[in-house]
N, C-alpha and C positions, 0 to 999 in steps of 0.2 A: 775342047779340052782346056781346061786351068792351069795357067803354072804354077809352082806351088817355090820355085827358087827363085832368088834376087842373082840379076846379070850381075857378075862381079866389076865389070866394068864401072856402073850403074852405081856400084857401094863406092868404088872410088873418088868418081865423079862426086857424088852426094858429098863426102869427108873433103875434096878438095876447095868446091863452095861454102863449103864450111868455114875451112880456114880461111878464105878468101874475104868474105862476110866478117868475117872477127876481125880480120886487122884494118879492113873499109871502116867500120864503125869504132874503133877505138880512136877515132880522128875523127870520128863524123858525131858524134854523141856530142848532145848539149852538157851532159855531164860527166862525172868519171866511171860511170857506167851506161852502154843503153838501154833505154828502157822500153818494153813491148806491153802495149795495153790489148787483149785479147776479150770480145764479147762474144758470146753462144748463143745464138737462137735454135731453138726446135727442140729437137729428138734428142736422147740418149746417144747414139749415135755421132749426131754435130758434137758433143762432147767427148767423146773422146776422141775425135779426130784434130778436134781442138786441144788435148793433152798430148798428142802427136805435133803439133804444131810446137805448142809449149816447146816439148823435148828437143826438135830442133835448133828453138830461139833458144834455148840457154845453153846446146852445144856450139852457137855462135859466140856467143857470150853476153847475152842479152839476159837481163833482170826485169823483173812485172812491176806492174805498177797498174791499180785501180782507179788511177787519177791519169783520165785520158788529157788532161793541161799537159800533165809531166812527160806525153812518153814521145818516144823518135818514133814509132813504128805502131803503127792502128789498124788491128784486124778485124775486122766483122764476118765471121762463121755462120753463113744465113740458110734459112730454112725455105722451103717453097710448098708444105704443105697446106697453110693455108690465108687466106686474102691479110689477113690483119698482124700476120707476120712479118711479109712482105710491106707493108703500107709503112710498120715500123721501125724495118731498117731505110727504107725511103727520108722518111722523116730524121732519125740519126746521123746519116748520111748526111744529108743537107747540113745537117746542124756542123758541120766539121771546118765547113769554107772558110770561116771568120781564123781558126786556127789554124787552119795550112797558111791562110793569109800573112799572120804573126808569125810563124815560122813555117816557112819556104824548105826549109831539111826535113819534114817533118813525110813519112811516106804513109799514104792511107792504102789500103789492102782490104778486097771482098774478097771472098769466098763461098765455098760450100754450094748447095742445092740446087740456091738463084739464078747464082753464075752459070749454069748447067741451060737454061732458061736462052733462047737467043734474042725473043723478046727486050728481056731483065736486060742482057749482055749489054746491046743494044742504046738502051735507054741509060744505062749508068755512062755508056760512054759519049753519047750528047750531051746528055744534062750536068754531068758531073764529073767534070775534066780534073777537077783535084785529086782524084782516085787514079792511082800510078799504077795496081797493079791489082789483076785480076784473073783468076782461075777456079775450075770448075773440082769436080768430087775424083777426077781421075789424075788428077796430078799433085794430087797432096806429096807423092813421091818427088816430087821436083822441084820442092819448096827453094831449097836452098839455091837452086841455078838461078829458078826465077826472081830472088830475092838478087841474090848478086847481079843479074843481070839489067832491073832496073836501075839499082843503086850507081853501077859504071857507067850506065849510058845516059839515064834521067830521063829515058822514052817509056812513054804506057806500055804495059805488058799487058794482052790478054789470053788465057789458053782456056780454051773449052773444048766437048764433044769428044775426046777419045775414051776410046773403051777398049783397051788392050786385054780386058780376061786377065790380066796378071794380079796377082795380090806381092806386093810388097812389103817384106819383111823387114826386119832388123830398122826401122825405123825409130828411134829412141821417141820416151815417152815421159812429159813431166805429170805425172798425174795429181788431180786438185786435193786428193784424202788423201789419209794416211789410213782405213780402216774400210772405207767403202771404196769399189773400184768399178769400171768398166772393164771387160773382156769380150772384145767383139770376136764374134766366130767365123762370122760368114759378111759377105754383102749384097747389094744389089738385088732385083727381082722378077721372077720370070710371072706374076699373077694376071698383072695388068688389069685392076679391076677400074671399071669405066671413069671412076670418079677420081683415080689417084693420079697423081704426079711419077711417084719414086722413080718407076721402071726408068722413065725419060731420064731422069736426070740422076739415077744409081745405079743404073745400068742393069744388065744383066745377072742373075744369082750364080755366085761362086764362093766356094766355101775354104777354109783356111787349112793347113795340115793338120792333120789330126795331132801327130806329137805338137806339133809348134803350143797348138792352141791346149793340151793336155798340160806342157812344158809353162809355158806362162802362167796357168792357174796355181802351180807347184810353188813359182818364183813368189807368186800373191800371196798365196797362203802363209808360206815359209817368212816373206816379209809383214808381217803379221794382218794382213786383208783377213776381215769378219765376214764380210756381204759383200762378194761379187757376183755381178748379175755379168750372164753370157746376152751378147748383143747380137742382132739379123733383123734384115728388114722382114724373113720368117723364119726364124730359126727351127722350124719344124724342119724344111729342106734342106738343113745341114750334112751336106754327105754328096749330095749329089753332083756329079761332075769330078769326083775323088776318082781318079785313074789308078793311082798308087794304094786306094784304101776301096774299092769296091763296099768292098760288105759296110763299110762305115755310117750309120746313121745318127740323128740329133741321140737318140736315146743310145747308143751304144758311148757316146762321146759324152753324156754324164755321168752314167756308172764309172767311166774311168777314174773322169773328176772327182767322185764321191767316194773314189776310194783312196784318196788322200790321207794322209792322217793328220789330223787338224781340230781344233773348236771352232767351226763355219759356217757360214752358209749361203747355198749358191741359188740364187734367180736368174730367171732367163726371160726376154723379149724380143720382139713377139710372135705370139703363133696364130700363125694361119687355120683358122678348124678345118678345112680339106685335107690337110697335111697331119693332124692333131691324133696320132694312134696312139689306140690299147698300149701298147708297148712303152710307150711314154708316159701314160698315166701309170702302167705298172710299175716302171723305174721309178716315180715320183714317190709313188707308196712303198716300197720297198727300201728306200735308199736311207742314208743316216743324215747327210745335210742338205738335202733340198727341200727349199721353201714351199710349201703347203698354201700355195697361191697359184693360182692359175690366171695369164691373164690372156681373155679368148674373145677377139671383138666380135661381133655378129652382125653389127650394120644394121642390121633390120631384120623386125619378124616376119615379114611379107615375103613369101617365096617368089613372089609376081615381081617386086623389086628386088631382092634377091638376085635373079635370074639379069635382070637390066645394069644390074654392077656387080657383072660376073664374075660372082663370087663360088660357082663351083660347088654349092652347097645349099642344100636346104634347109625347113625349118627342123622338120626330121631327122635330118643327120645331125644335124646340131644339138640337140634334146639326148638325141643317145650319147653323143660324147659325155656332156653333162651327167649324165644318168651314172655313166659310166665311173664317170671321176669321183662323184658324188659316194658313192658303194664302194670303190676301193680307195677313198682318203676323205672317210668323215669329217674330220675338224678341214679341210678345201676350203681356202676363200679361194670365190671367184668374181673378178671384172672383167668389163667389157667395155670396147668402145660404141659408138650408139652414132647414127649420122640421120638427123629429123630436116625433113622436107629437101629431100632427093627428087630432082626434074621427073615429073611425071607423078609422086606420089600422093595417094588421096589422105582422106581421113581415117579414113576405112583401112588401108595399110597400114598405116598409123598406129591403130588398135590393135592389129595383130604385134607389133611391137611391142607395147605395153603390156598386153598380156603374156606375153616370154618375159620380160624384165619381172613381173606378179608372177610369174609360172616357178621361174628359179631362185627367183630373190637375192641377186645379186649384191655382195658388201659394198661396191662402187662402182659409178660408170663413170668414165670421160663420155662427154655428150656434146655435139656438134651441131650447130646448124650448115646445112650443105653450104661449101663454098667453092663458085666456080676456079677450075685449075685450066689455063689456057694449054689449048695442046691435048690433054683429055677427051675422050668419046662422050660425056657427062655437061661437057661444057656445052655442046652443040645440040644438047636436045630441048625442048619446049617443057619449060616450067611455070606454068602457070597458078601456082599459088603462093599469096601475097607473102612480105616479108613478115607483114604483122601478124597472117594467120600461123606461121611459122614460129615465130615468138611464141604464139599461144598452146600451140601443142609442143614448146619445148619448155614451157613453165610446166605443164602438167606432169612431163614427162619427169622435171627435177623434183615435183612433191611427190608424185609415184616413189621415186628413188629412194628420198629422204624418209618418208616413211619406212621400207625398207630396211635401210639402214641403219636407222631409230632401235629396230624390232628383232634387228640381228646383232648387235653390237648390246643389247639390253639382256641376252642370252650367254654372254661372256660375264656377267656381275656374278663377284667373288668367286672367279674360277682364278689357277696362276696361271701363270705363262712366261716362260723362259725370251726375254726382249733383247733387240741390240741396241744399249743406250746408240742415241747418232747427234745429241748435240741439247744445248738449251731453249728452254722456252722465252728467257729473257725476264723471267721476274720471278722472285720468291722462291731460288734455288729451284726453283721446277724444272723438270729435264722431259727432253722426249726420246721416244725408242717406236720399236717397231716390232711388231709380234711375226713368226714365223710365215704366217699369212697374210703380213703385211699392211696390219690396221696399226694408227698411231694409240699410241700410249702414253700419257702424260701421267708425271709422278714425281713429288720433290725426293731430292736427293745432290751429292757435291759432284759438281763437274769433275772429279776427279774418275768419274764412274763411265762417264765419255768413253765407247769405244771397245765398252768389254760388254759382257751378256752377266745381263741377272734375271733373277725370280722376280717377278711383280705379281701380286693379286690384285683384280679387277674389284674396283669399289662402288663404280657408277661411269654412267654412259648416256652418251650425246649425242646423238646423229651417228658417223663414222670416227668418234674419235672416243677414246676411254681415259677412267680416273682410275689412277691404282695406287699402292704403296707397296716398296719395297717389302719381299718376305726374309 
């Protein structure tokens, strides 16, 4: 069972550290304010748990700062999906010593994924004694003790490995837009496909109250949010473990959203295709502001590999989804993510992949060369094909793509489409936006146009990204 209430005790405690923490650093700050320098690695996800973070430092009384010289307080939000993640908060890390050195007040802070990791744990606290304080993905809740309780005592803190099922509310949030937002719904994951991390170190899948998470979309909308996107390690499994909401499913918890009254529009990631029903594409097609993107990783065309990163699904089942979504929401962009040279896979699998990617013609893939995750069933098995042959059927795999993408995005010239400006190109008043299906749009126009939705007609096209002018 999930809780779905915060122990009021718990909300006290929280606000008590709080104040505790504000008045430690209004004496502790190199300046007349302190400052927190905050970096995100990975996921959608790490970000907005990182805007939670935010919202705590500034109800301590802490101001940001981009310039990791300036700040009292250095947090790294780390990812553990994949090797070259990992390697590069290694390397930033390191990089810090010389600056704790210079200033000794100065507290360095990991987090997220890594921390989860007993490994990682492990190795940051041999190697790198300058990092004071340290926690994993299940005590984001407990920021504020554990911040106060390094700072009184001046002893390393490290907390990892719980997994209490609780979701923790009423956590304040500084979020980095004013227009695009996160809105996580759910966490953690019960799939455990061979080759992932998450499960280990996000724990097990529980999903949020249905009002809370109905309630905060209202709060987004009403403060003018254009494009929030619902967050889950699957948000297809949204509902379940709801004791209080039985009947509640992902697709029952957008129609609600979508009946907001608003100019919006709402994205969600990502979905699982096991979990990926009728019922959700039909909400998709039926609804008035949901994104007409779908995004549905597949991993592989090879059901033989398939089967070995149990994934639960075949090439079969997959194909009708598509099929499906394809028939009731024509204008569908769909992506996927793509994982090439999986322990064990031939050439020959390979090609089955490539012809799904040629089968449905994908607007974009995120594309991966396998990268071993210690702790994983994937990590331990015999891989015998070289790195470089691996390189070579994932160049193919990007010209495949590109082509594609060239021939779909060449099928959008001089059509309109209703875009969310989301910010500048950087030269010759050119702006970018993003089309309901989530392909970029570039088009001049004044930054004053930043943040609202216009008509653009498509003028030419480039791979995955479009030329248009305002209509």
């Amino acid at each position: 069972m999930v809780e779905k209430t915060t122990d009021n005790r718990k909300i006290e405690q929280k606000e008590n550290y709080t104040a505790l923490v504000s008045e430690l650093m209004a004496v502790r700050a190199r300046g007349t304010v302190p400052l927190a320098y905050i970096r995100t690695y990975g996921c959608q996800q790490n970000v907005a748990d990182s805007e939670k973070i935010k919202g705590m430092l500034s109800a301590m009384g802490y101001d940001f700062t981009e310039n990791v010289d300036d700040a009292d307080f250095i947090l790294f939000n780390t990812c553990a999906v994949r090797e070259h993640a990992e390697d590069r908060v290694f390397g930033n890390v390191g990089a810090l010593k010389a600056l704790k050195k210079r200033h000794p007040s100065i507290l360095i802070a990991l987090c997220g994924c890594m921390m989860e990791q007993e490994h990682i744990a492990n190795r940051i606290y041999k190697s790198f004694p300058f990092v004071g304080l340290v926690f994993g993905t299940n005590f984001l809740h407990e920021f504020p003790r554990l911040l106060y309780s390094n700072l009184i005592s001046n002893k390393r803190i490290f907390k990892r490995g719980n997994d209490d099922k609780t979701i923790y509310e009423d956590i304040p949030t500084k979020r980095d837009g004013t227009f695009k937002g996160w809105l996580p719904i759910m966490y953690g994951c019960d799939n455990f496909c061979s080759y992932c991390i998450v499960p280990y170190v996000r724990g097990r899948e529980r999903s949020r109250d249905f009002n809370n998470v109905v309630n905060e979309a209202r709060e987004m909308i009403n403060g003018g949010y254009k494009d929030i996107t619902l967050l889950g390690q699957n948000v297809n499994s949204y509902g379940k473990g709801l004791t209080n909401s039985p009947d509640v499913s992902f697709a029952t918890l957008l129609k609600e959203i979508d009946k907001i009254d608003g100019d919006y529009i709402i994205r969600f990631m990502t979905s699982h295709p096991k979990d990926c029903s009728k019922e959700l594409i039909d909400t998709i097609a039926d609804s008035k502001h949901i994104s007409r993107h779908l995004h549905l990783p597949f991993q592989s065309g090879s059901d033989r590999i398939l089967k070995i990163m149990n994934r639960h699904y075949d090439r079969a089942k997959y194909l009708d989804i598509v099929n499906y979504a394809k028939a009731k929401i024509p204008d569908l962009s769909l992506t996927s993510d793509i994982i090439v040279g999986f322990p064990g896979e031939t050439y020959k699998d390979f090609q089955q992949t490539l012809s799904l990617v040629e089968q449905i013609g994908f607007s974009s893939l995120f594309t991966f060369i396998y990268s071993p995750r210690v702790g994983t069933p994937a990590a331990k098995m015999e891989d015998p094909v070289s790195a470089e042959e691996k390189s070579k059927w994932f160049t193919e795999l990007l010209n495949l793509q590109e082509q594609i993408s060239t021939e779909n995005c060449a099928s959008m010239v001089n059509k309109t489409y209703k875009v969310l400006v989301d910010g500048e190109k950087g030269k010759d008043d050119e702006l970018t936006a993003r089309t309901s299906g989530n392909i970029i749009v570039e088009f001049k126009g004044n930054s004053r146009l930043i943040g609202t939705f216009q008509n653009v007609q498509i003028t030419s096209a480039r791979h995955w990204i479009l030329k248009g002018q305002l209509v």
